[in-house]
Backbone as numpy.savetxt, mean C-alpha at the origin, in Angstrom:
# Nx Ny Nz CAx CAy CAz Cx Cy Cz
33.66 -12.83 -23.72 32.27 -12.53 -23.42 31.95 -11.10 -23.88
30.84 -11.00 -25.07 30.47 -9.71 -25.33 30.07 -8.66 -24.74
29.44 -7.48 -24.51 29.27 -6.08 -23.29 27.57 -6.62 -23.41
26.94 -7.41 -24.58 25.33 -7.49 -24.61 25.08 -8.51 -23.65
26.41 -9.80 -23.53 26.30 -11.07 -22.83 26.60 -10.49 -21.22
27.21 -10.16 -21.10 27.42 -9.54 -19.83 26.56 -8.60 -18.88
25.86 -7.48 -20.35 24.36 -6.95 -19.56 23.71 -8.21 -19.37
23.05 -8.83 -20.27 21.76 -10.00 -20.14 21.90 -10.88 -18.40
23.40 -11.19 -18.19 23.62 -11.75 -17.01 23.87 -11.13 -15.95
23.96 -9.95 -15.91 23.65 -8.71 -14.84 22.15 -8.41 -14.59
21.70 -8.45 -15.93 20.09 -8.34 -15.53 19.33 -9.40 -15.06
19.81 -10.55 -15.50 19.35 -11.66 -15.29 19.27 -12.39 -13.28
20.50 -12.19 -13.26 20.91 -11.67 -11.43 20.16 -10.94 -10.66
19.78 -9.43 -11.27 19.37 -8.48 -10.84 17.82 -8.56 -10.34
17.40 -9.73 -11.39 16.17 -9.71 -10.97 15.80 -10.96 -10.29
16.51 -11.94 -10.37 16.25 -13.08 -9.54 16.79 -12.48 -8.06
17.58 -11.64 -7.72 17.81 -11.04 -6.20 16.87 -9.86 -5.53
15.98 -9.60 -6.59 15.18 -8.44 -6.55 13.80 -8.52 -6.76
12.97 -10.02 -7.04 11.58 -10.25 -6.66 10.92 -9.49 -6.01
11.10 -8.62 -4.67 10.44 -8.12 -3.96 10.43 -6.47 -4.73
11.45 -6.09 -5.18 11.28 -4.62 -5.54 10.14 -5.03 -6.73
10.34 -6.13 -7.64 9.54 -5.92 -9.10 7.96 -6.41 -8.17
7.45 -6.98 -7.78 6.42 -7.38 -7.03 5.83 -5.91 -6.60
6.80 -5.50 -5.66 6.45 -4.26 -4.77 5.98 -2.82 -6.17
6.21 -2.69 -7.55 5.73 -1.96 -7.75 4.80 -2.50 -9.29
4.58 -4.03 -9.08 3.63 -4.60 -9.81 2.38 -4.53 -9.53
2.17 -4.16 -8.14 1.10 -4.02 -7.24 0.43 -2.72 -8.01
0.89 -1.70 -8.85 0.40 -0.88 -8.97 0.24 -0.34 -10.58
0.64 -1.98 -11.58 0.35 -1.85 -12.48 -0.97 -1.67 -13.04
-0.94 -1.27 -14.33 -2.00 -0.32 -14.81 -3.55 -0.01 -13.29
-3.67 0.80 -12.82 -5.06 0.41 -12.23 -6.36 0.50 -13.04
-6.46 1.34 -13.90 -7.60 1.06 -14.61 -8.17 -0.18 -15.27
-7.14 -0.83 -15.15 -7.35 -2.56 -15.91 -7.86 -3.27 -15.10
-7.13 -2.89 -13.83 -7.54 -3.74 -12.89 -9.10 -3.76 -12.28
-8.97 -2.06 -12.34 -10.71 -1.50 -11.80 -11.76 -2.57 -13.05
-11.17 -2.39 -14.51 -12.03 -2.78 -15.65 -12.72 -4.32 -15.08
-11.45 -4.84 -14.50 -12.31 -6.45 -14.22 -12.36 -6.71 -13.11
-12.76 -5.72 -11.76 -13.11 -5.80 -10.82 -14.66 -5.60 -10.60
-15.39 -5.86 -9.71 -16.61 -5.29 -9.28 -16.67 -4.20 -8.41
-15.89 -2.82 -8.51 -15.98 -2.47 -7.78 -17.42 -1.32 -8.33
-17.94 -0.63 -7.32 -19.40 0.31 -7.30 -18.80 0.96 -8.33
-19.73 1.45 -9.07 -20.00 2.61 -9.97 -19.58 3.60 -9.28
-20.08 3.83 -8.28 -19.80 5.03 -6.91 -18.86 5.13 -6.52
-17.85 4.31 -5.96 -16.30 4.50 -5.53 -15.29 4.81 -7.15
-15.85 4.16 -8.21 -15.03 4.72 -9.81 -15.19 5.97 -10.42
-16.26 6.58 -9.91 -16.95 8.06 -10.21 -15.90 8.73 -8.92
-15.79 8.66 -8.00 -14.66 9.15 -7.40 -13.60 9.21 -7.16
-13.00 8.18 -8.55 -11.96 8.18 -8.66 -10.77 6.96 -8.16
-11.25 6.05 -7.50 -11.09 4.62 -7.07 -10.77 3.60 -8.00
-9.54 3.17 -7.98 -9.91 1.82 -8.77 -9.00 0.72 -8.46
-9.35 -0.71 -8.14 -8.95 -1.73 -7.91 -7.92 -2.43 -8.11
-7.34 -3.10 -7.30 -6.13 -3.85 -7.59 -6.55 -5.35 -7.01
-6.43 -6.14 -7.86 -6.39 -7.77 -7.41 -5.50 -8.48 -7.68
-5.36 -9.68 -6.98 -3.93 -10.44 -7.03 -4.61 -11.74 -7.34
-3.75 -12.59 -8.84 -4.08 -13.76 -8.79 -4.05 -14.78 -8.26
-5.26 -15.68 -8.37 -5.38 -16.58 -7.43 -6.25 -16.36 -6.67
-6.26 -14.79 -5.89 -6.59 -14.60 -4.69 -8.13 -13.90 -4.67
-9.23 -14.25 -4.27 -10.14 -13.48 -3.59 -10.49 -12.24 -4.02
-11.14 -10.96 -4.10 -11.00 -9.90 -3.37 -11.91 -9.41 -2.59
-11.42 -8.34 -1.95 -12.93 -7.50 -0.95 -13.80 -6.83 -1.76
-14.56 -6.87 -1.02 -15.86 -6.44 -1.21 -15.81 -4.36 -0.91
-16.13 -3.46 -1.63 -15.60 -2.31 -1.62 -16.90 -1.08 -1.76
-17.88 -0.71 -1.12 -18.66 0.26 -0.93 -18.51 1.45 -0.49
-19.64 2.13 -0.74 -19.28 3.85 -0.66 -20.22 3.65 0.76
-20.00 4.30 1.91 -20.57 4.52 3.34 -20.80 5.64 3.46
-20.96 7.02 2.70 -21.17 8.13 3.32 -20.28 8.53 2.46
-20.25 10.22 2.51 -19.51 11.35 1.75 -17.90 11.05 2.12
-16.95 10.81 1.49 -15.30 10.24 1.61 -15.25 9.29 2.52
-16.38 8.34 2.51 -16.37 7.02 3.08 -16.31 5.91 2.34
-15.23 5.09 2.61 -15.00 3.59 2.15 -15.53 2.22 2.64
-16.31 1.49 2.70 -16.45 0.39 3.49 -15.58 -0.83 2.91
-15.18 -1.71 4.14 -14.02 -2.59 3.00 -14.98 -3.78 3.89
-15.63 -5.01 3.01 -15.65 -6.18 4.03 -14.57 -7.30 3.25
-13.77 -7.88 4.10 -12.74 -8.92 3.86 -13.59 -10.39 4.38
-12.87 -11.38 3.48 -13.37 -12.66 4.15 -12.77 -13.84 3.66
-11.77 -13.85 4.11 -10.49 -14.66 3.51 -10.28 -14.77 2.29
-9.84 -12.77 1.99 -9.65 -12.15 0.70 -8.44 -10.89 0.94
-8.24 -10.62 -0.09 -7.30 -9.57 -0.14 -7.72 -8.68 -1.58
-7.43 -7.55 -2.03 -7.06 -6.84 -2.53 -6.99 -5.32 -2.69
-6.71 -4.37 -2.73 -6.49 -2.37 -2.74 -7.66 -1.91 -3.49
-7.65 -0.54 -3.51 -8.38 0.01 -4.25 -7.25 1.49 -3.96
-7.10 2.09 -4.90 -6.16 3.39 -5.29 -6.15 4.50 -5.83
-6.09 5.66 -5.87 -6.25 6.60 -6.65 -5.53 7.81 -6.23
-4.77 8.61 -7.86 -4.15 9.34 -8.06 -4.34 10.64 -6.81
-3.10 11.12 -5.89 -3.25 12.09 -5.72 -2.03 13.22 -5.71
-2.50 14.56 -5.41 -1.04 15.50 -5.71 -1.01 16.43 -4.31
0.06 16.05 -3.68 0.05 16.82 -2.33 1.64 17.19 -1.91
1.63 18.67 -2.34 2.71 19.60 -1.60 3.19 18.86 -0.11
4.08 18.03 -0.34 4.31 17.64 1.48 5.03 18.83 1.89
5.83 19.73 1.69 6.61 20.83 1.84 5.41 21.93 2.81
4.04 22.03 2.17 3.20 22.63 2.95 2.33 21.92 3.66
1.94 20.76 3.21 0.79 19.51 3.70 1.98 18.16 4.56
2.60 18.58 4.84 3.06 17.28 5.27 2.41 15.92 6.35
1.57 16.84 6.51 0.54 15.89 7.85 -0.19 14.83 7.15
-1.16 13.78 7.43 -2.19 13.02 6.81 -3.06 12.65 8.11
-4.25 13.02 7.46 -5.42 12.18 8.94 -6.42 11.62 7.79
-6.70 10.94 8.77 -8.07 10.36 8.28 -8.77 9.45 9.59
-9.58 8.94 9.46 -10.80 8.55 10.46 -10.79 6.72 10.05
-11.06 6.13 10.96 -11.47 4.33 10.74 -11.72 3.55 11.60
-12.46 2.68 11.20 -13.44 1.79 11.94 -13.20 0.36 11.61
-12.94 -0.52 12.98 -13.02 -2.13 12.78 -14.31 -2.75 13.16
-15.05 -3.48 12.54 -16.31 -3.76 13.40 -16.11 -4.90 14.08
-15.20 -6.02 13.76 -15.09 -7.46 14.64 -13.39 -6.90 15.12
-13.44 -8.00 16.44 -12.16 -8.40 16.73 -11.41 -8.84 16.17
-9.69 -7.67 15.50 -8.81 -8.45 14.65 -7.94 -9.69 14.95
-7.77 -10.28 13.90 -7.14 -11.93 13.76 -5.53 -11.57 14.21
-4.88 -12.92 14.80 -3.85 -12.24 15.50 -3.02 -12.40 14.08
-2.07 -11.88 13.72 -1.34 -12.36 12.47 -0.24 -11.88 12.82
1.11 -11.86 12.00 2.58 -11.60 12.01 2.95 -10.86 10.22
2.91 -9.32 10.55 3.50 -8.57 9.11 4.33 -8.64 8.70
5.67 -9.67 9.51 6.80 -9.82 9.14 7.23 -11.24 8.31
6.02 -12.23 8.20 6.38 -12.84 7.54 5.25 -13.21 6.44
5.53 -14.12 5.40 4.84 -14.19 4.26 3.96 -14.98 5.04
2.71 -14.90 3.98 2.03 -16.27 4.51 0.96 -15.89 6.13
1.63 -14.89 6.55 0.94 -14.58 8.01 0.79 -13.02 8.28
0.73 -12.35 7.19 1.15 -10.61 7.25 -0.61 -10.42 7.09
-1.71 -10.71 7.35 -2.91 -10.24 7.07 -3.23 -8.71 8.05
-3.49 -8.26 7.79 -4.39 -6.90 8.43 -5.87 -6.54 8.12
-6.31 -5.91 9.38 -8.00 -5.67 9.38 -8.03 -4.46 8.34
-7.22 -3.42 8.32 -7.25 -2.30 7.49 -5.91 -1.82 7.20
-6.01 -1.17 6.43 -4.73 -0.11 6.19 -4.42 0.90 5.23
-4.23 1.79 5.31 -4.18 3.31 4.11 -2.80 3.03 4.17
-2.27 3.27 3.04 -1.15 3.22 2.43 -0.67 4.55 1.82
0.45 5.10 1.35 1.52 6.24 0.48 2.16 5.77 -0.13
1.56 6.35 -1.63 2.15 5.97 -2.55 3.63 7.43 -2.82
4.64 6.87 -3.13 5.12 8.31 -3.70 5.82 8.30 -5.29
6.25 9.35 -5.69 6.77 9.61 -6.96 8.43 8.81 -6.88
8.47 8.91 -8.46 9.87 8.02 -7.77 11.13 8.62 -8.08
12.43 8.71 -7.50 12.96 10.06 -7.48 14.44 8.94 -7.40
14.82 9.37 -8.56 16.14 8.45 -8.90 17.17 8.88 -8.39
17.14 10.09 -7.34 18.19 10.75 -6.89 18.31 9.60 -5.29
17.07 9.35 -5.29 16.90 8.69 -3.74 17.03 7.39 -3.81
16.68 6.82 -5.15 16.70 5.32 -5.39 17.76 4.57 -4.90
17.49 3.18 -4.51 18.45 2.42 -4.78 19.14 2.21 -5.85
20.46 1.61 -6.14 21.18 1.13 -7.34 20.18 0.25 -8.42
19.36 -0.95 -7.49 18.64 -1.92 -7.99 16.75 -1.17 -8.42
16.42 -0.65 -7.48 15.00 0.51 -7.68 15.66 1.18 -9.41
16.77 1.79 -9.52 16.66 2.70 -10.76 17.27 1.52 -11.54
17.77 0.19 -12.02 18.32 -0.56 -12.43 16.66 -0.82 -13.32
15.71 -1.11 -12.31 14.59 -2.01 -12.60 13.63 -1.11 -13.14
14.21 -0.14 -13.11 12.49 1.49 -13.35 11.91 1.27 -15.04
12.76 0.79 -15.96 12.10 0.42 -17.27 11.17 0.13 -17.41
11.43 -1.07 -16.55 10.23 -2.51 -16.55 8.96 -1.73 -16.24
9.31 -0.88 -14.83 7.70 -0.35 -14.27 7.32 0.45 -15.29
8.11 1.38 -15.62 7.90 2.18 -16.65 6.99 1.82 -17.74
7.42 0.42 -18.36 7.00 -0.32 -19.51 5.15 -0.56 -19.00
5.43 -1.32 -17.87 3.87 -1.36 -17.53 3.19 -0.54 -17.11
3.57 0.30 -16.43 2.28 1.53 -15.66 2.39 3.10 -16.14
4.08 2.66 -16.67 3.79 4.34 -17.27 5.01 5.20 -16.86
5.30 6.62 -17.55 6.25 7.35 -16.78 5.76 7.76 -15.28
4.30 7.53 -14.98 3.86 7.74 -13.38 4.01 7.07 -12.37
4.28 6.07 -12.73 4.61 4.81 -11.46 5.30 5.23 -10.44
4.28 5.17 -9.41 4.99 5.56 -8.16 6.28 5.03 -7.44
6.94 5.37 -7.25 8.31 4.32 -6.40 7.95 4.40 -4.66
8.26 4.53 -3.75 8.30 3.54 -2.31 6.61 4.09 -1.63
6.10 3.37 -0.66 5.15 3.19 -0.24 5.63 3.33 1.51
4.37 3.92 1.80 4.44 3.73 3.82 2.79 3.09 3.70
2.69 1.97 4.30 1.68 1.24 4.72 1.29 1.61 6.22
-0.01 2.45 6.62 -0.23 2.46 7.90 -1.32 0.93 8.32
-1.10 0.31 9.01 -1.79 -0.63 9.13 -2.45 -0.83 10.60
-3.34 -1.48 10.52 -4.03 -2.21 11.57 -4.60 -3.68 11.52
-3.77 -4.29 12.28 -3.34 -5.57 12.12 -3.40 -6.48 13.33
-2.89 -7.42 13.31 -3.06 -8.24 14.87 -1.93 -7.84 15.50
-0.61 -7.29 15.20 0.70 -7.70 15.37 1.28 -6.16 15.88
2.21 -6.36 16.32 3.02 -5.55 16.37 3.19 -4.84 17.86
3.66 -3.07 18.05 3.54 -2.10 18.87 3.44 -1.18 18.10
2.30 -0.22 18.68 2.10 0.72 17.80 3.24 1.67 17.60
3.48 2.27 16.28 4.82 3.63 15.87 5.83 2.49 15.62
5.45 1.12 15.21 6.91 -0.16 14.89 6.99 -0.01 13.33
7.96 0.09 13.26 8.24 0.20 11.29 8.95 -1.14 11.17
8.18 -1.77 10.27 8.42 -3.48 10.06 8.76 -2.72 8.13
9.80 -3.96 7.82 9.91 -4.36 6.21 8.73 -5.34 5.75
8.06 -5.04 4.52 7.35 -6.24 4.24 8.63 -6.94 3.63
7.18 -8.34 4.18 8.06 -9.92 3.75 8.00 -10.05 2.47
7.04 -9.17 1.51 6.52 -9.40 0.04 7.88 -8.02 -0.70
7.58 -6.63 -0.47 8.07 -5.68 -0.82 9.19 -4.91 -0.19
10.19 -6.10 0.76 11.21 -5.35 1.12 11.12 -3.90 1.30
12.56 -3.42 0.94 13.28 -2.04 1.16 12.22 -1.04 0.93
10.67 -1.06 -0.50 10.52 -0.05 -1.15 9.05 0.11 -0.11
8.71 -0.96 0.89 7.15 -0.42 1.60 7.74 -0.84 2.99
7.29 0.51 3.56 7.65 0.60 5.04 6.23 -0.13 5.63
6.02 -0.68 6.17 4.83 -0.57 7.25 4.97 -0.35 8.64
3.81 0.78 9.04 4.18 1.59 10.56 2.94 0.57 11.22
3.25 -0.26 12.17 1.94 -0.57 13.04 1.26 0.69 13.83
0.14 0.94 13.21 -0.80 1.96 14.05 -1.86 1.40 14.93
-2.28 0.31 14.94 -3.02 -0.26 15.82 -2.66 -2.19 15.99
-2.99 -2.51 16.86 -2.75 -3.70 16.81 -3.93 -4.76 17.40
-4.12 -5.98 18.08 -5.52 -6.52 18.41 -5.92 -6.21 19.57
-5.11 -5.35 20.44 -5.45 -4.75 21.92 -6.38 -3.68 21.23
-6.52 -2.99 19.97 -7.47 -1.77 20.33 -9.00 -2.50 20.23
-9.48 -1.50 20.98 -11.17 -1.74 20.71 -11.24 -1.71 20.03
-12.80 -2.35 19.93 -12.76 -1.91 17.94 -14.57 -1.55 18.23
-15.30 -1.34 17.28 -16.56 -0.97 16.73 -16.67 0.60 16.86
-15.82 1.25 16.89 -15.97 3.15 17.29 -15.20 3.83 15.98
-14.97 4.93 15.91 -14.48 5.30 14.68 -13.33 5.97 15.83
-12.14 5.78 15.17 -10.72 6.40 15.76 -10.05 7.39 14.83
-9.85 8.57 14.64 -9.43 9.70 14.14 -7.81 9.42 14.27
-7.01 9.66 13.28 -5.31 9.38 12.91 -4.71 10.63 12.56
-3.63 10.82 13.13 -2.94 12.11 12.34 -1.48 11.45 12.16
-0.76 11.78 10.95 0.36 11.35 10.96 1.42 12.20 10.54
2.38 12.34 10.48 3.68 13.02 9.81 4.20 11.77 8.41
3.57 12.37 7.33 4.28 11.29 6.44 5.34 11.52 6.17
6.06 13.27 6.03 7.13 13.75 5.85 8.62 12.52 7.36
8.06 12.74 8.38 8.55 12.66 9.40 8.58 10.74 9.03
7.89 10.07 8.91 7.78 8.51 8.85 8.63 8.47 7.41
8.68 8.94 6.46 9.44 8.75 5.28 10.47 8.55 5.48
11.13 9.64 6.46 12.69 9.90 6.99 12.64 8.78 7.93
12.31 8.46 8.94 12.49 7.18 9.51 12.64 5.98 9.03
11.53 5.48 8.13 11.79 4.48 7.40 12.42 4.30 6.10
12.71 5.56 5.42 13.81 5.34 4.43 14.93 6.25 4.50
15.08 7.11 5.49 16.21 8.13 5.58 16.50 8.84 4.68
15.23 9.60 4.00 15.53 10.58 2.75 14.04 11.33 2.87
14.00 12.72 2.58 12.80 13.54 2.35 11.94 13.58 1.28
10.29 12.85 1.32 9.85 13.19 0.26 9.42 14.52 -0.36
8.77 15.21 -1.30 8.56 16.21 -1.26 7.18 16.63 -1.82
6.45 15.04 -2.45 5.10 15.11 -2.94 4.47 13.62 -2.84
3.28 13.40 -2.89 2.55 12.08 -2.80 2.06 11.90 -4.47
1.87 10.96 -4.39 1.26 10.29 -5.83 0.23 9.81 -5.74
-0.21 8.85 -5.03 -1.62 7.59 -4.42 -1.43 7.41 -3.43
-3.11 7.27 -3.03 -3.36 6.90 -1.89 -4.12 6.02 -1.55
-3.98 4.79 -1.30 -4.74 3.27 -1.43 -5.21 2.69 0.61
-6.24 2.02 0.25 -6.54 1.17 1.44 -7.08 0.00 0.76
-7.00 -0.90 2.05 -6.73 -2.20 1.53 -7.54 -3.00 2.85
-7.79 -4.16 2.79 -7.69 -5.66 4.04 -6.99 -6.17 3.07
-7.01 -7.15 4.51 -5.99 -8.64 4.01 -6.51 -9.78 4.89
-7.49 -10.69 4.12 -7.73 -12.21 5.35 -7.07 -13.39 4.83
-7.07 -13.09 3.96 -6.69 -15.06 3.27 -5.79 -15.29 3.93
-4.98 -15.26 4.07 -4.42 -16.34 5.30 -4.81 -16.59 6.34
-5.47 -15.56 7.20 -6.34 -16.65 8.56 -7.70 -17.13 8.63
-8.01 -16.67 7.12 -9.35 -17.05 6.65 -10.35 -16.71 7.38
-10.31 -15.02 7.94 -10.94 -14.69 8.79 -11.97 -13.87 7.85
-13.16 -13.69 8.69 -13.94 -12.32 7.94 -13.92 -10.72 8.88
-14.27 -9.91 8.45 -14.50 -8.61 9.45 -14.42 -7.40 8.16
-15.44 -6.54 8.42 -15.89 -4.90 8.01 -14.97 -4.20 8.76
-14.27 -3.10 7.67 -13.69 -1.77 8.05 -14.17 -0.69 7.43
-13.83 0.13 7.71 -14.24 1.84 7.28 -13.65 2.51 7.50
-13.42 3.28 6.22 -12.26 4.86 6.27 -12.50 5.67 5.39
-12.42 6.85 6.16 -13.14 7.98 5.87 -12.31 8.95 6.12
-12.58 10.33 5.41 -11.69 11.93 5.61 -10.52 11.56 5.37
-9.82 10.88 4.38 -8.47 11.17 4.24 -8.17 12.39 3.46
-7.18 13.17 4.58 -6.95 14.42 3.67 -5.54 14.80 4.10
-4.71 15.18 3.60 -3.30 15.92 3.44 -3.70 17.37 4.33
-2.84 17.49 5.25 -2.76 18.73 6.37 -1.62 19.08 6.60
-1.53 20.77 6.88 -0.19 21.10 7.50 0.36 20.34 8.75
């Protein structure tokens, strides 16, 4: 067996055991393509926003609400909206931002496929740092490479608000394994129609859920998710900003 036959069937392995890592940073191929054949406002692309959709599937509906306001309405739909950012966690390590549910969320389960929907959620994107990688993360980095670029972010913290969970619970997604943490920050006990103010330690949640220090952010995306309970409901998020 030749050293070319032997890569091809290492790679070949590598990626049939590893669906979730190539998925988990397909999500963030090209975005401008994606923005190109989305509807999203003129107004959220002038600020720098741009769309991610998944085939097959739906997407939300995505308006500007006010000065660093997002409105998301879902309705048994899914898809992100994302954009580039650069933040010193070394001095900024904090993140807040502000958000609003207007209906009662659907009860759902983030731990499995098929039932992981959420009313909202801001997400962290980060840079990807081959010192921290997995064996299989730097095995596969070409591929991302090939599609999105030498920028492609590597692992994600999903803050969500969802039906499920206890709040401060760090669940694996059922879609993106090892590389997206999700922290339940709210669940279907909170009220909802008020605006709730968030502060977080992303430095501090990085190390929890992947046991390594980041040291800068890349993107910063929010999202719904209904298609699976085929529910509808309006969110809003606003003031996201990087803090000591």
């Amino acid at each position: 067996m030749t050293i070319v036959h032997r890569v091809n069937i290492l790679m070949r392995l590598t990626l049939r055991r590893n669906l979730r890592l190539i998925a988990a940073f397909v999500v963030l191929v090209p975005l401008a393509l994606a923005a190109a054949q989305s509807g999203l406002p003129p107004e959220l692309v002038s600020r720098g926003w741009e769309e991610i959709t998944f085939d097959g599937k739906p997407a939300n509906r995505y308006a500007v609400c006010g000065a660093d306001c997002v409105e998301i309405e879902t309705d048994a739909s899914v898809s992100m909206i994302g954009k580039p950012v650069s933040a010193d966690l070394s001095r900024l390590p904090g993140l807040t931002w502000e958000w609003k549910v207007e209906s009662p969320v659907a009860v759902s389960d983030l731990r499995i496929k098929g039932q992981d929907d959420r009313a909202v959620a801001v997400y962290v994107a980060f840079p990807y740092d081959s010192e921290t990688a997995t064996f299989f993360e730097n095995m596969l980095r070409p591929l991302f490479v090939l599609l999105r670029g030498a920028d492609a972010p590597g692992r994600m913290l999903s803050y969500v608000w969802g039906g499920f969970g206890t709040p401060g619970e760090v669940v694996e997604s059922p879609y993106f394994g090892g590389v997206n943490a999700i922290i339940v920050v709210h669940n279907q006990a909170t009220p909802v129609g008020g605006w709730i103010m968030e502060r977080v330690n992303v430095v501090a949640d990085h190390q929890r859920a992947f046991g390594t220090t980041p040291s800068m952010v890349s993107h910063i995306l929010v999202s719904a998710d209904s298609d699976d309970t085929g529910t509808r409901n309006r969110a809003f998020v606003r003031n996201i900003m990087f803090a000591p």
